[in-house]
PABA-791359 format. One line per 10 residues: their letters; for each residue x, y, z of N, C-alpha, C, O, CB. Coordinates in pm, 1 decimal, padded with zeros to 6 digits, always signed. Glycine has a CB too. Example, Ala and Ser with C-alpha at 12.3 -4.5 7.8 and 13.67 -1.06 7.14 Angstrom:
AS> +01319.0/-00569.0/+00780.0/+01230.0/-00450.0/+00780.0/+01320.0/-00330.0/+00780.0/+01423.6/-00331.9/+00846.5/+01130.8/-00447.3/+00904.6  +01285.0/-00225.0/+00708.0/+01367.0/-00106.0/+00714.0/+01290.0/+00003.0/+00787.0/+01340.9/+00113.8/+00803.9/+01408.4/-00059.8/+00572.5
//
This chain:
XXXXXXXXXX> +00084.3/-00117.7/+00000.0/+00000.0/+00000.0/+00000.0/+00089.3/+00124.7/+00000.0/+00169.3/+00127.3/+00093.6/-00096.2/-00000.6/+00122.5  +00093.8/+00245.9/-00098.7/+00105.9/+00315.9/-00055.6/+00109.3/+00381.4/+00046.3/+00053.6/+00336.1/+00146.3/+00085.9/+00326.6/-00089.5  +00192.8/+00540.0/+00051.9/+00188.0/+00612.5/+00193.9/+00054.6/+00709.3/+00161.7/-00003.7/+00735.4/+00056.4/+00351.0/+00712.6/+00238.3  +00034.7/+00747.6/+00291.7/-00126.9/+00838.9/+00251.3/-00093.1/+00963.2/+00268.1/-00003.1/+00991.7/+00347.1/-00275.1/+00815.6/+00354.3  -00154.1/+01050.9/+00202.3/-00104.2/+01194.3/+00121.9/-00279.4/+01288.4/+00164.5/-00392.1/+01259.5/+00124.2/-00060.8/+01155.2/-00120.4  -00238.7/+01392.7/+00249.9/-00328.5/+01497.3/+00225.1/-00432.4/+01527.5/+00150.9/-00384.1/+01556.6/+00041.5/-00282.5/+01564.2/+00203.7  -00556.5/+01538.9/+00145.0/-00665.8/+01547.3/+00013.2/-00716.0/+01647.6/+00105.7/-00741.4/+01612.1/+00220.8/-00782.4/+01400.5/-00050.2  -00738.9/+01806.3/+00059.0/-00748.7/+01923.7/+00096.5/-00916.1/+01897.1/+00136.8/-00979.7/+01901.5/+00242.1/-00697.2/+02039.1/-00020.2  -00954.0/+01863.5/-00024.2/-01103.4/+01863.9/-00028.0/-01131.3/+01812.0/+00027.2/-01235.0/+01849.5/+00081.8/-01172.3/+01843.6/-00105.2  -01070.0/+01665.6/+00076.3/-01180.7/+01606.5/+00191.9/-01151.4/+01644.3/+00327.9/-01220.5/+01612.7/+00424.8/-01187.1/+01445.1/+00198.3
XXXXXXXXXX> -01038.4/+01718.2/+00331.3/-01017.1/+01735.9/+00480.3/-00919.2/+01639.8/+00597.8/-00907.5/+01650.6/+00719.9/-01153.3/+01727.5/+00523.3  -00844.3/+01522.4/+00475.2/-00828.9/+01428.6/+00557.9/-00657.4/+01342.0/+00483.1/-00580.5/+01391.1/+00400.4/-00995.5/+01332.9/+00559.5  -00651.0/+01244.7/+00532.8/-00550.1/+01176.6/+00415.2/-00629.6/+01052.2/+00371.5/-00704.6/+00982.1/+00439.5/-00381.9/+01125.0/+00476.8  -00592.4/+01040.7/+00230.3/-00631.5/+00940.1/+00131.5/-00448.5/+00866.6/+00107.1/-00332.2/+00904.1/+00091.9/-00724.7/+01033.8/-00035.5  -00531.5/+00742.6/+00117.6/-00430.2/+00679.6/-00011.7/-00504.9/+00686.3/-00177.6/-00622.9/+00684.6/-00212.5/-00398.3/+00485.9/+00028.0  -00385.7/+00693.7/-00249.9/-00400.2/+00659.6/-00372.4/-00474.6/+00776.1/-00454.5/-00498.3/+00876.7/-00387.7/-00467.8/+00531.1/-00373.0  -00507.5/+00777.8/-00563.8/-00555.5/+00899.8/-00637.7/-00710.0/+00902.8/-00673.8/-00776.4/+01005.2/-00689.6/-00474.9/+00911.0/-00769.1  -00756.9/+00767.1/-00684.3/-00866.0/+00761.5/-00711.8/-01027.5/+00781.5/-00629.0/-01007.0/+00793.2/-00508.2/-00841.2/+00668.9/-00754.3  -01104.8/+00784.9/-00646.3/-01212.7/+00799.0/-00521.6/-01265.4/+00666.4/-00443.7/-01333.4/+00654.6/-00341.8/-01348.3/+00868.3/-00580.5  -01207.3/+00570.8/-00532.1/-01237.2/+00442.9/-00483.4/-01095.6/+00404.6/-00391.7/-01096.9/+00284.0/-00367.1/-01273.2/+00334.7/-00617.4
XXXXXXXXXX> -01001.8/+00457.4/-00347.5/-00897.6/+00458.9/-00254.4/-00925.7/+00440.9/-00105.7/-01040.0/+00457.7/-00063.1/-00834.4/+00575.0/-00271.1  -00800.0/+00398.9/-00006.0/-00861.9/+00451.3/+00099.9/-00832.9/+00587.1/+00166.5/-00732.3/+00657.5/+00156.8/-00849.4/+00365.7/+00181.9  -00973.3/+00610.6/+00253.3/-00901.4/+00728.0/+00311.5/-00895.6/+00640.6/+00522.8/-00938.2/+00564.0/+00609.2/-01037.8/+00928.5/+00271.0  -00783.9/+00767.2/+00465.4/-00739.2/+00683.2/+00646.7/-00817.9/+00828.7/+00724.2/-00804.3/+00950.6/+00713.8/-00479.7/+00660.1/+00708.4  -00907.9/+00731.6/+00807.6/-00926.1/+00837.8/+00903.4/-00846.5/+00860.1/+01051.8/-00862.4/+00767.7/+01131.5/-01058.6/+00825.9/+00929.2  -00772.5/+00960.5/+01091.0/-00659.7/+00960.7/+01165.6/-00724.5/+01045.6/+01297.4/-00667.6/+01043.2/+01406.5/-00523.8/+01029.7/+01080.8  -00842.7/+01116.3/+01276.0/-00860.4/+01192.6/+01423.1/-00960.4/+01177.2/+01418.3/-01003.3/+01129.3/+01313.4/-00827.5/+01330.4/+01463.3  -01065.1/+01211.6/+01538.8/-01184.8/+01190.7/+01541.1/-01317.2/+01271.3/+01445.9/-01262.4/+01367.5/+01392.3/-01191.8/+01203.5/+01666.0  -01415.9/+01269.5/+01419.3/-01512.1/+01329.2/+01369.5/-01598.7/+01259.8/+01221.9/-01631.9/+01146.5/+01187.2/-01448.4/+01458.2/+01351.9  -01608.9/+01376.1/+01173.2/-01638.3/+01284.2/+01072.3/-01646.3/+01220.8/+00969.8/-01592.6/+01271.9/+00871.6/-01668.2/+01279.1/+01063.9
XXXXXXXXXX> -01721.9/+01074.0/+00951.1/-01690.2/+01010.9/+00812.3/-01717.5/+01103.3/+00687.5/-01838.3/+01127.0/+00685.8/-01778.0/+00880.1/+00794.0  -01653.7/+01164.3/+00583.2/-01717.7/+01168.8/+00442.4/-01761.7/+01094.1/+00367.4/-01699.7/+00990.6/+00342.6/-01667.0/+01203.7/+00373.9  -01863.9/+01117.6/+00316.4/-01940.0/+00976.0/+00208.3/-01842.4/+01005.9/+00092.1/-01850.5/+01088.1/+00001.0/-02150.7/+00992.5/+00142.3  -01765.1/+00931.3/+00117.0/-01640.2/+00882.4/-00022.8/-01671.1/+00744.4/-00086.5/-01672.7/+00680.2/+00018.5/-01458.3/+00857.7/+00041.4  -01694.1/+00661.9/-00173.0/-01719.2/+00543.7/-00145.4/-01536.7/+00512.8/-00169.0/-01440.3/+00573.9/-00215.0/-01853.4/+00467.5/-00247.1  -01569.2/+00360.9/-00096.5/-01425.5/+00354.8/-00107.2/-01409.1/+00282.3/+00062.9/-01503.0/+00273.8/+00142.0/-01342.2/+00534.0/-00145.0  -01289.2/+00243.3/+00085.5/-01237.1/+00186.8/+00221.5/-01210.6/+00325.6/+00349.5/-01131.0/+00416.7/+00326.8/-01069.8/+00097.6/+00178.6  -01260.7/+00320.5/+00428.8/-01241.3/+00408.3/+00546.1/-01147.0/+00310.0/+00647.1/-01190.0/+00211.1/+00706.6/-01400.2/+00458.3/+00617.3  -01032.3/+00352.1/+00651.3/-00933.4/+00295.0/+00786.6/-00973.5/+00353.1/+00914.1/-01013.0/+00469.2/+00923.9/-00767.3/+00336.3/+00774.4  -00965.2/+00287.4/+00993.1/-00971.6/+00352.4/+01158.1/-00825.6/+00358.5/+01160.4/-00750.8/+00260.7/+01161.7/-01049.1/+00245.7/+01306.0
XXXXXXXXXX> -00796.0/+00465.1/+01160.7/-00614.9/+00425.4/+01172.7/-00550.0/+00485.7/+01340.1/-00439.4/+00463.3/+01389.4/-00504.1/+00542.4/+01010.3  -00664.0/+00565.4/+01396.1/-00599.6/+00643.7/+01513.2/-00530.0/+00517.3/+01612.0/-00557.1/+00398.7/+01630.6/-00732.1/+00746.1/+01605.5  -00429.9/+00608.7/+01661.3/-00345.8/+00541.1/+01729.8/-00423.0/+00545.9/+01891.0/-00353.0/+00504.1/+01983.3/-00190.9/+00609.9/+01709.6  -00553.6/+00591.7/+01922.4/-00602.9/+00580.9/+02052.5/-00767.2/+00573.0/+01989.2/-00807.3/+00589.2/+01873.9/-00552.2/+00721.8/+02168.8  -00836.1/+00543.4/+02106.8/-00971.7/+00536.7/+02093.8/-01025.5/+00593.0/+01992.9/-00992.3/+00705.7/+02029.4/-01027.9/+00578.0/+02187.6  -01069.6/+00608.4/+01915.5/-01154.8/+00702.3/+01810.7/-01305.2/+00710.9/+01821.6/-01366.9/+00606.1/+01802.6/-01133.1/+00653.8/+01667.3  -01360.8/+00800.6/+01844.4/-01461.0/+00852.1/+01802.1/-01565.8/+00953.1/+01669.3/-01568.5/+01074.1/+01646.5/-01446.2/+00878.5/+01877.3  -01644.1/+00830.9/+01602.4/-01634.9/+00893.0/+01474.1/-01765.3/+00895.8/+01440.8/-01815.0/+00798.0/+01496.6/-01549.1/+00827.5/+01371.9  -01846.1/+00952.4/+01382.0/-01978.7/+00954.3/+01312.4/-01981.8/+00952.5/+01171.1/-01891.8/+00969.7/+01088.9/-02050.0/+01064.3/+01347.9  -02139.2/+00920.9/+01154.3/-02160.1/+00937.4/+01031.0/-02279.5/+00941.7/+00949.3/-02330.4/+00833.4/+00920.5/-02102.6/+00868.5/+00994.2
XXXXXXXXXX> -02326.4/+01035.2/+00912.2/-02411.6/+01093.2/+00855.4/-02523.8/+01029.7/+00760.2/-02492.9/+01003.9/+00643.9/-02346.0/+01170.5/+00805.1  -02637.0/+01007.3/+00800.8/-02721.3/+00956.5/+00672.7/-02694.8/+00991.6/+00516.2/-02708.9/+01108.7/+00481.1/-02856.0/+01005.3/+00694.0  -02670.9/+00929.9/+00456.9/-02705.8/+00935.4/+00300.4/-02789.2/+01054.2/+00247.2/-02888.3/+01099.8/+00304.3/-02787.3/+00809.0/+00261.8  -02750.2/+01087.5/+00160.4/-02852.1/+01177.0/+00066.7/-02927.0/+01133.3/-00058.8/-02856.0/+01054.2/-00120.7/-02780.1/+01285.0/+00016.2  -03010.2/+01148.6/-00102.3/-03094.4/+01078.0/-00253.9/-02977.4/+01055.3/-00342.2/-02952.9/+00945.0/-00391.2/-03221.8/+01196.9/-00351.6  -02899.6/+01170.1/-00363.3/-02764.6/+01162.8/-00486.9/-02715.1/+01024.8/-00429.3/-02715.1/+00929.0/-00506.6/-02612.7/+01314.2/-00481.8  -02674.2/+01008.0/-00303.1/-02595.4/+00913.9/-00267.1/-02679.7/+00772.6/-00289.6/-02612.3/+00672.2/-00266.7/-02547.0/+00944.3/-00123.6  -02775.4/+00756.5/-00318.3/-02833.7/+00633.5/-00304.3/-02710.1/+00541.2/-00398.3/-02651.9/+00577.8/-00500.4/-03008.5/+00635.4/-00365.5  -02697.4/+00422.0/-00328.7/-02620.7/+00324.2/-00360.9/-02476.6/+00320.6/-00365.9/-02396.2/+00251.1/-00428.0/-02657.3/+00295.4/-00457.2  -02466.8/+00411.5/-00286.0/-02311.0/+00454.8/-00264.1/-02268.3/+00326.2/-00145.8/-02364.5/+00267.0/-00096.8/-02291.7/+00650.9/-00188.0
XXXXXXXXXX> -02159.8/+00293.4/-00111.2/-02064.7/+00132.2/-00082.2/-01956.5/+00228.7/+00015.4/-01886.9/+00321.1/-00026.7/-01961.2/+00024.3/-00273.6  -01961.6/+00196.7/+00105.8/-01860.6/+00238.5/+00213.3/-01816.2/+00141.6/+00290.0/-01905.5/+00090.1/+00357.3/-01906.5/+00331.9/+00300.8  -01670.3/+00080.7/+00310.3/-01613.9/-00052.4/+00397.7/-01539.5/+00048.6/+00504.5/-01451.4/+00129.2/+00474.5/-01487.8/-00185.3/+00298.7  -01588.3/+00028.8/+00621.6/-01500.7/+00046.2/+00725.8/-01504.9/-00036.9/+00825.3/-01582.6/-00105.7/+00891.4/-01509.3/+00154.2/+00773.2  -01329.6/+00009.3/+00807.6/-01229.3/-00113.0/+00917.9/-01178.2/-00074.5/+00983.5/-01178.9/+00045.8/+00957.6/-01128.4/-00197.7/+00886.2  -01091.8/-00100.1/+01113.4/-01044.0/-00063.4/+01213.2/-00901.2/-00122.8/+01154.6/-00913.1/-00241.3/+01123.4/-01116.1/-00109.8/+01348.7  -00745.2/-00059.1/+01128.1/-00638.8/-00094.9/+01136.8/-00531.3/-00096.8/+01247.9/-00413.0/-00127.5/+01233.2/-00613.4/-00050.8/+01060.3  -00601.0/-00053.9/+01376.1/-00514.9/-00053.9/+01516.0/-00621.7/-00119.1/+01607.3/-00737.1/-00105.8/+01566.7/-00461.4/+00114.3/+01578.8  -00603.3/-00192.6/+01732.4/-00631.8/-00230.5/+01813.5/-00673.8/-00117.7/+01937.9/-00632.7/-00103.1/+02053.0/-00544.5/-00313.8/+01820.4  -00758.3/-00058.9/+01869.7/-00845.3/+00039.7/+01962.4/-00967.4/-00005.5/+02006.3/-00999.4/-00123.6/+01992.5/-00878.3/+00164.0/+01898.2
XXXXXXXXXX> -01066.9/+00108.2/+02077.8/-01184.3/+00074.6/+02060.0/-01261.8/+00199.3/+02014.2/-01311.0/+00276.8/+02096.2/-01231.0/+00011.3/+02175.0  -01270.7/+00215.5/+01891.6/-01286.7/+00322.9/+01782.9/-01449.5/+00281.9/+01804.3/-01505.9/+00173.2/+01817.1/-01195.2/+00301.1/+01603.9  -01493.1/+00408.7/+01802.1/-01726.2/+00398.7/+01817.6/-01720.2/+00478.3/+01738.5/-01654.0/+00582.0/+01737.6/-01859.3/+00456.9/+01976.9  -01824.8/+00415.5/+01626.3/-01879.1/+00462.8/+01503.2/-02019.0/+00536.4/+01538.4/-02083.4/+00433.1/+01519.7/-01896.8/+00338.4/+01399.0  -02103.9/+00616.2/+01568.7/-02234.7/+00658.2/+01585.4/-02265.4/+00703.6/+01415.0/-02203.7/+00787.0/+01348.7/-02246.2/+00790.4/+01714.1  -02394.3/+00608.2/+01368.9/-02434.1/+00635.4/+01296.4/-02542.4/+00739.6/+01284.2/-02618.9/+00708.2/+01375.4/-02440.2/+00551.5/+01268.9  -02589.5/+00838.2/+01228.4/-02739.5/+00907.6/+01261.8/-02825.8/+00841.7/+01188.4/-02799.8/+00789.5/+01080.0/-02761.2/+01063.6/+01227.9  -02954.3/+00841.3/+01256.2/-03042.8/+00772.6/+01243.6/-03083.4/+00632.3/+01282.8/-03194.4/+00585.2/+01307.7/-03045.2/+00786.3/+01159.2  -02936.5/+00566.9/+01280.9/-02913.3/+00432.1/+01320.5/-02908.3/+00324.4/+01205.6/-03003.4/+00326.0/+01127.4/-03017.9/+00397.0/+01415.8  -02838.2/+00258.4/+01191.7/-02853.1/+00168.8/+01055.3/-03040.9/+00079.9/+00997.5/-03120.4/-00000.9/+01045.4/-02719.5/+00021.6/+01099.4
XXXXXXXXXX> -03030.4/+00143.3/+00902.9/-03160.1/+00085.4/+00842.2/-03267.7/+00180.2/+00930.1/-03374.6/+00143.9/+00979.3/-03179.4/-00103.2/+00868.1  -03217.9/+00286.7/+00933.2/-03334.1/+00368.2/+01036.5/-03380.7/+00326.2/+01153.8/-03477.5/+00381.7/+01205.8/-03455.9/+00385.9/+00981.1  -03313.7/+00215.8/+01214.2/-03323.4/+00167.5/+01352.6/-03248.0/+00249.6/+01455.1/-03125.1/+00256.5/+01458.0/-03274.7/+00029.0/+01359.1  -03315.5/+00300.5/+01524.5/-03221.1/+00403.3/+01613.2/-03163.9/+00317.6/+01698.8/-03046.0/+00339.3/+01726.8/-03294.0/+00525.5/+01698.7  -03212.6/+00234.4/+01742.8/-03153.8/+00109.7/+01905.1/-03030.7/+00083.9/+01820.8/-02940.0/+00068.0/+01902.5/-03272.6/-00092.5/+01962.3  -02980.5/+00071.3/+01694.5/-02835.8/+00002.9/+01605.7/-02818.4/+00158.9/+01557.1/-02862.1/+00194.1/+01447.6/-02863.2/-00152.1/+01443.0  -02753.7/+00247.4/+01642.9/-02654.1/+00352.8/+01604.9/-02544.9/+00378.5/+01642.6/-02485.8/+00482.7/+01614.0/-02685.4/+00444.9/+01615.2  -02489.2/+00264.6/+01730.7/-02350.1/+00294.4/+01787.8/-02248.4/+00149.8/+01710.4/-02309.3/+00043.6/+01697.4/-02360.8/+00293.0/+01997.0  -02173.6/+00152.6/+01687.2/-02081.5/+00033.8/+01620.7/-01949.2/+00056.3/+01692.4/-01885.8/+00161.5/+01699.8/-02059.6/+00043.8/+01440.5  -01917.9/-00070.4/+01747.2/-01781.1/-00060.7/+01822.2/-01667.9/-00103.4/+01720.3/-01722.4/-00156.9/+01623.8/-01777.5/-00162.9/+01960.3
XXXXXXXXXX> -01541.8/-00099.8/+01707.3/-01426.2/-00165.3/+01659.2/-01328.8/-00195.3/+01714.6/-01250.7/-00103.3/+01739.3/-01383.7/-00121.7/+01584.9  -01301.6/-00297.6/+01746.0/-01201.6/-00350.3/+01923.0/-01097.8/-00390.7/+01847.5/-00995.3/-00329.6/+01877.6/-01265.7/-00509.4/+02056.1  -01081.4/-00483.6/+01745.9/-00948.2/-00512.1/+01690.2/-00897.7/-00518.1/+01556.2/-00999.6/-00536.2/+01489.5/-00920.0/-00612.7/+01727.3  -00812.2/-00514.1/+01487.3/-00759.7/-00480.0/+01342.0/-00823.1/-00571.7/+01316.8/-00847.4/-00675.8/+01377.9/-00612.8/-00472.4/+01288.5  -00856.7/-00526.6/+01207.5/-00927.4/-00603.7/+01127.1/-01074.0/-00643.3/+01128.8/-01132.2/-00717.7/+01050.0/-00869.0/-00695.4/+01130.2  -01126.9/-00572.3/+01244.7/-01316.8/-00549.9/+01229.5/-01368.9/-00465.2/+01172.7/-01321.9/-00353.2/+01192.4/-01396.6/-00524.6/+01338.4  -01496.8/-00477.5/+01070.1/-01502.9/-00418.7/+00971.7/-01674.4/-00441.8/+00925.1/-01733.5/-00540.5/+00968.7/-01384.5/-00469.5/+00881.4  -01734.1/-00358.3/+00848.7/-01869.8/-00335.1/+00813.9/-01853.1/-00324.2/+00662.0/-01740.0/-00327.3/+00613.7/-01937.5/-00204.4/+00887.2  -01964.5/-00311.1/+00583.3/-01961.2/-00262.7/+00498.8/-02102.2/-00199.8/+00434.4/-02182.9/-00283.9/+00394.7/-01895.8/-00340.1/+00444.6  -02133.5/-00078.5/+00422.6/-02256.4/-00048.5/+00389.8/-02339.8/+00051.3/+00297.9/-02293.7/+00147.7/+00236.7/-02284.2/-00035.6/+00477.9
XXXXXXXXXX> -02432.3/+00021.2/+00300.1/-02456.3/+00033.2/+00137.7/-02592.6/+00187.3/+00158.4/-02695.7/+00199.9/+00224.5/-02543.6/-00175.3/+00046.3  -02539.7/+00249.4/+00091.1/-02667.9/+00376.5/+00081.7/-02765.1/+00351.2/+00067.8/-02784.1/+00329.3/-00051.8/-02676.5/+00467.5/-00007.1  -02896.5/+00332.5/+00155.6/-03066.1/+00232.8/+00056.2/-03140.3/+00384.9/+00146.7/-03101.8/+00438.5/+00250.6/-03157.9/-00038.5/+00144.2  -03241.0/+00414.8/+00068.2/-03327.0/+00468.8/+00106.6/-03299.6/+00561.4/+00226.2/-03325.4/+00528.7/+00342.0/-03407.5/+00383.3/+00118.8  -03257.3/+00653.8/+00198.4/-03181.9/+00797.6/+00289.0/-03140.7/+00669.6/+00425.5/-03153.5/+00730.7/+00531.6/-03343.3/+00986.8/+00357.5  -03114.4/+00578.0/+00443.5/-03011.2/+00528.9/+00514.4/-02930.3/+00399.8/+00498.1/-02961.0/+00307.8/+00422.3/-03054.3/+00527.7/+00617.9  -02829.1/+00404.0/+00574.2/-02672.4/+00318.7/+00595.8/-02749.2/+00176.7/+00656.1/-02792.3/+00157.4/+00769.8/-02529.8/+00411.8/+00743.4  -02750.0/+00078.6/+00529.3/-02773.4/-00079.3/+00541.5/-02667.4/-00149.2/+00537.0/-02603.7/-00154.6/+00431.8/-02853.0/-00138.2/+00443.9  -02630.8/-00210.1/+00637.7/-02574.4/-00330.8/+00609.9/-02521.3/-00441.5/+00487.9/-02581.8/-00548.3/+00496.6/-02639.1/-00371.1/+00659.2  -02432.2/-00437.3/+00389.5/-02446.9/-00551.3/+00294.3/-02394.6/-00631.4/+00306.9/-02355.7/-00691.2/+00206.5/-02430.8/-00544.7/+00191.9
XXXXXXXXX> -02366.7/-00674.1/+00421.0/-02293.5/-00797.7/+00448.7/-02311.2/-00829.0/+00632.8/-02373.4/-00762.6/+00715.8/-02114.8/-00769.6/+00390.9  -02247.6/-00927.7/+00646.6/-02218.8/-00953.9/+00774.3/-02095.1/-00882.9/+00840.1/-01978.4/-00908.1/+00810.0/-02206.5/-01088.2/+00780.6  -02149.4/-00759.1/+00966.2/-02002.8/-00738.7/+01006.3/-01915.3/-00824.8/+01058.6/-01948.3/-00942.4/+01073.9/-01993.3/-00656.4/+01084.8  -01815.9/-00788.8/+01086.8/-01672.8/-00916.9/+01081.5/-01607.3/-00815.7/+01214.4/-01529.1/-00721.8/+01199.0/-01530.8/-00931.4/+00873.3  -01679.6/-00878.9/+01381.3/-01592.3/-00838.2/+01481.4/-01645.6/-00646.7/+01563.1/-01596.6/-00578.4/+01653.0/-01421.7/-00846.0/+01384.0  -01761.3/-00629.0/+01471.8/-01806.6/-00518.0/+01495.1/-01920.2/-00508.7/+01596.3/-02030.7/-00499.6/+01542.8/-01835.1/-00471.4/+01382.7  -01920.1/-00508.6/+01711.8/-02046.8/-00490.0/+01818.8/-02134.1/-00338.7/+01737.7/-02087.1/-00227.4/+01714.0/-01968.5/-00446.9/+02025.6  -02276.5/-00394.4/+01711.0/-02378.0/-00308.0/+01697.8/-02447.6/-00305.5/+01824.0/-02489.3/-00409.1/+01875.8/-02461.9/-00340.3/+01588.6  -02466.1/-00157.6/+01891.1/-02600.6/-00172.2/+01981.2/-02650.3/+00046.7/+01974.4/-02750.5/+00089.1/+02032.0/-02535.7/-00267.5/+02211.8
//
């Protein structure tokens, strides 16, 4: 993998050039709807959110993973699939990971997470 390089516009560092790259998220706040791989990369706890979808965004693909052995909390708004009780997502060790898919102004699930506490 490449080293990850500054991207002004998003505010953050990306690897690679393309939009389908990852971006490493390194401090807390929040996710951008990039599609593409989101790293948990902070070197301590992270705290991160992330924003319902917009109509443009419908079907937009976002994988996020945790690459350090933190315990990085994802708060989704709204809660996944518009379930508010499933808006918090934990990430305890490298390599736990979601992946989810833009449906209907909210963040679904397309797969099975791998190591990710939802509550």
């Amino acid at each position: 993998m490449t080293q990850p390089r500054y991207d002004a516009t998003l505010n953050q560092y990306v690897y690679g050039d393309s939009p389908d790259s990852d971006v490493a998220q390194l401090i807390d706040g929040a996710i951008t709807h990039v599609e593409g791989v989101h790293a948990l990369t902070k070197a301590t706890p992270g705290a991160y959110t992330l924003a319902a979808p917009t109509a443009a965004e419908e079907g937009m693909r976002l994988s996020i993973v945790s690459r350090t052995a933190q315990a990085h909390v994802l708060t989704v708004t709204g809660g996944l699939g518009g379930n508010a009780a499933d808006d918090v997502l934990t990430f305890a060790k490298v390599g736990d990971g979601i992946d989810l898919l833009a449906d209907n102004l909210k963040w679904v699930p397309s797969g099975a997470p791998y190591g990710v506490v939802i509550s």
